[in-house]
C-alpha positions as CSV (number, residue, x, y, z in Angstrom):
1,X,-101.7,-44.6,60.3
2,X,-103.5,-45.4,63.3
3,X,-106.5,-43.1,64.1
4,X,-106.8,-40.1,66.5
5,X,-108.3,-40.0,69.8
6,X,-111.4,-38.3,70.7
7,X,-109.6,-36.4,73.4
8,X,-107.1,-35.0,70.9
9,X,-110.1,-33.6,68.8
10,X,-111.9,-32.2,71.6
11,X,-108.9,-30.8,73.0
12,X,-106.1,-28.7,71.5
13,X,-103.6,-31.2,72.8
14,X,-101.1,-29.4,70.9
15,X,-102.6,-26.2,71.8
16,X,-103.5,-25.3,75.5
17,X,-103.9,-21.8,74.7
18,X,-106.6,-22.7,72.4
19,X,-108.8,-23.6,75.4
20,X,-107.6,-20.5,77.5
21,X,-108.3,-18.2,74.1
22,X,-112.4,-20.0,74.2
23,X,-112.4,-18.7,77.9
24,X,-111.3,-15.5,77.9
25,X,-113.5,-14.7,74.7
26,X,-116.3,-16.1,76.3
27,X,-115.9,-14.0,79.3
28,X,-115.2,-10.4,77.7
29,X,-118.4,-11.3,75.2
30,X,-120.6,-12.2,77.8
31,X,-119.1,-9.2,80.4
32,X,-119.5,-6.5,77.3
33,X,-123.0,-7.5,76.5
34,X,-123.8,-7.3,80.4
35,X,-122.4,-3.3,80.3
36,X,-124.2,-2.3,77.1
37,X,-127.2,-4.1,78.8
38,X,-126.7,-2.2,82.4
39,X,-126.4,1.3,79.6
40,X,-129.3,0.3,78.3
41,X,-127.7,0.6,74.5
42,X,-131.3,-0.3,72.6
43,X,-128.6,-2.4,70.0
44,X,-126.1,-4.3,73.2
45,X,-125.3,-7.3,70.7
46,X,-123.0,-4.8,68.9
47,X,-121.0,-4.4,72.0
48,X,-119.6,-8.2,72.2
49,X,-119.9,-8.8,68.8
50,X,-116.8,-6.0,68.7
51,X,-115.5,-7.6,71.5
52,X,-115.1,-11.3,70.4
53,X,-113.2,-9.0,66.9
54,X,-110.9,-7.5,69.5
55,X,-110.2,-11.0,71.5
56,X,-109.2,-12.5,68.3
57,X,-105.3,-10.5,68.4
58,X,-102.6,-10.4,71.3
59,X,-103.2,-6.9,73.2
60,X,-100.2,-5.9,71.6
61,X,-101.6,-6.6,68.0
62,X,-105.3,-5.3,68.9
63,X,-104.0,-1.8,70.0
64,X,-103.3,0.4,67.0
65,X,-106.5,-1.5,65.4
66,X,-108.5,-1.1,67.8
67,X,-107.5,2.7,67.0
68,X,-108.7,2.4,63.7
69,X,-111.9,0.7,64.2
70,X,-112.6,3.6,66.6
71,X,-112.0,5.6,64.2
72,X,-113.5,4.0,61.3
73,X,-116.9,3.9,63.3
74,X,-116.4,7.6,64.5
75,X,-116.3,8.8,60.7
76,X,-118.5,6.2,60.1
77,X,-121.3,7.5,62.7
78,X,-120.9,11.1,61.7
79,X,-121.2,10.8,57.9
80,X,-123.5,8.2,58.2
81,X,-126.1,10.3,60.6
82,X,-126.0,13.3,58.2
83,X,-126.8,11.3,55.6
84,X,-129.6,9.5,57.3
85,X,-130.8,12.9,58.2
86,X,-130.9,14.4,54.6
87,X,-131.4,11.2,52.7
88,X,-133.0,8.6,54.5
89,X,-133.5,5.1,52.8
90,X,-131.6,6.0,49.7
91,X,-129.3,3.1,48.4
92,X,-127.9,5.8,46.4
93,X,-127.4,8.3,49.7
94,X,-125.7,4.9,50.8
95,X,-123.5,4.2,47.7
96,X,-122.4,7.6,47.9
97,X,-121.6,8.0,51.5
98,X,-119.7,4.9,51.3
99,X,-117.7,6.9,48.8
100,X,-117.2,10.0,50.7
101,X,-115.8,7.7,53.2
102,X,-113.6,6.6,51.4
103,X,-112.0,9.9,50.0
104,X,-111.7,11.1,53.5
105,X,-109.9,8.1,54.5
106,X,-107.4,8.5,51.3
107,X,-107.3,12.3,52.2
108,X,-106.6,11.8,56.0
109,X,-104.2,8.5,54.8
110,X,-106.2,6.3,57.0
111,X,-105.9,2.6,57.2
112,X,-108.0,0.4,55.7
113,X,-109.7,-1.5,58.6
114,X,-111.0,2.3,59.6
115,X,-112.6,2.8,56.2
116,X,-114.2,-0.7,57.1
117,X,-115.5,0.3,60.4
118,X,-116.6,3.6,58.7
119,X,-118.5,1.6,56.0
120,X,-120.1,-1.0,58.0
121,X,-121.7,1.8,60.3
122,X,-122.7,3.6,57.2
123,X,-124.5,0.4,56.3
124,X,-126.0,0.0,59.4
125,X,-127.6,3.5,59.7
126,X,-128.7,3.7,56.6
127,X,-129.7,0.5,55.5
128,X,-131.7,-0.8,58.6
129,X,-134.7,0.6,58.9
130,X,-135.7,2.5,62.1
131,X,-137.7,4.8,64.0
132,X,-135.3,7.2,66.0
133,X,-133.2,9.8,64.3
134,X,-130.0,9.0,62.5
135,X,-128.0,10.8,65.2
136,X,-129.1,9.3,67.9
137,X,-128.8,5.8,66.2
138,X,-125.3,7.2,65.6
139,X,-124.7,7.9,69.0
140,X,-125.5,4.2,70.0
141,X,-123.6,2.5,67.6
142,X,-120.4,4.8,68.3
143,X,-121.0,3.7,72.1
144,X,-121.6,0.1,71.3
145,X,-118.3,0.2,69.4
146,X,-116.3,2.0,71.7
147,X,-117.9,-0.6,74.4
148,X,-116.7,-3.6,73.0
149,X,-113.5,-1.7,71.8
150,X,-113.2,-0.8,75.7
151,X,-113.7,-4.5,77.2
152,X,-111.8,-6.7,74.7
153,X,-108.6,-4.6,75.2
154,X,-109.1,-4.3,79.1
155,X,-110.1,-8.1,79.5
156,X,-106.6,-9.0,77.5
157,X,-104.7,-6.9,79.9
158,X,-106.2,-7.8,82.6
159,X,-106.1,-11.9,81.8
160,X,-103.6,-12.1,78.9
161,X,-102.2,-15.2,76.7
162,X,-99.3,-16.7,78.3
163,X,-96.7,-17.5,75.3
164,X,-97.0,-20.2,72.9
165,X,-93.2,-21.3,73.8
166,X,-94.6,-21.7,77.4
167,X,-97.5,-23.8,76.4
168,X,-95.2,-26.2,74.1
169,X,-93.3,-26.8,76.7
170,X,-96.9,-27.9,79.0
171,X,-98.2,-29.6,76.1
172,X,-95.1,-32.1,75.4
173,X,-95.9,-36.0,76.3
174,X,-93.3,-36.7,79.5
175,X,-91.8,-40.1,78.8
């Protein structure tokens, strides 16, 4: 078995789209982080760091769980503010809230991926220490979110993935 080239390890020989995926994730990361920035969001990492999650699905597939994750940090924001609020810097307020969350989300019949979104804000607000109020950390991370929510699924309409078939057809050695 005769070894590889260099060029097919550096490049998805096999996979064009590969190369076009690194692109448009690099450019909705770098264009979200730019509009948390121009918001002046204190926390404008959260913004692409949602994005680059959102780029990593077909428009199609990032829709509906894009929902949930907005969803998920919604619920997440509010339960996690109020319990910031009343409790602040309790693991235990923490444990429990995570709980909560997850009754609601059985009560509401929510998917998991929101009671996911929901926990990790909960962790956020409560377990990083800070010196504003839980609310208005709330507020931020819920814009953050709904930032990078907003930019992954606009930057894959805008500049989508052309189909795999397409690309296996580009990809194929000519004789």
């Amino acid at each position: 078995m005769q070894p590889r080239p260099l060029t097919n390890w550096l490049v998805a020989r096999k996979n064009p789209s590969s190369l076009l995926h690194a692109a448009r994730t690099a450019v909705a990361a770098v264009v979200s982080y730019l509009v948390a920035r121009l918001f002046h969001l204190p926390e404008a990492y959260w913004a692409p760091i949602t994005t680059l999650i959102v780029m990593q699905s077909t428009l199609g597939a990032a829709l509906p769980v894009s929902a949930q994750r907005l969803a998920g940090t919604a619920l997440g924001a509010v339960v996690g503010a109020a319990s910031a609020t009343a409790f602040s810097g309790s693991v235990w307020a923490f444990g429990i809230a995570v709980f909560l969350i997850g009754l609601l989300c059985a009560a509401f019949r929510v998917e998991r991926s929101a009671y996911r979104y929901a926990s990790i804000t909960v962790a956020i607000l409560l377990l990083v220490p800070r010196s504003t109020s839980g609310w208005q950390i709330a507020m931020h991370r819920f814009f953050e979110v709904s930032l990078g929510i907003a930019v992954g699924l606009a930057l894959s309409a805008i500049w989508p993935e052309r189909p795999s078939a397409d690309l296996a057809a580009v990809s194929e050695p000519r004789p």
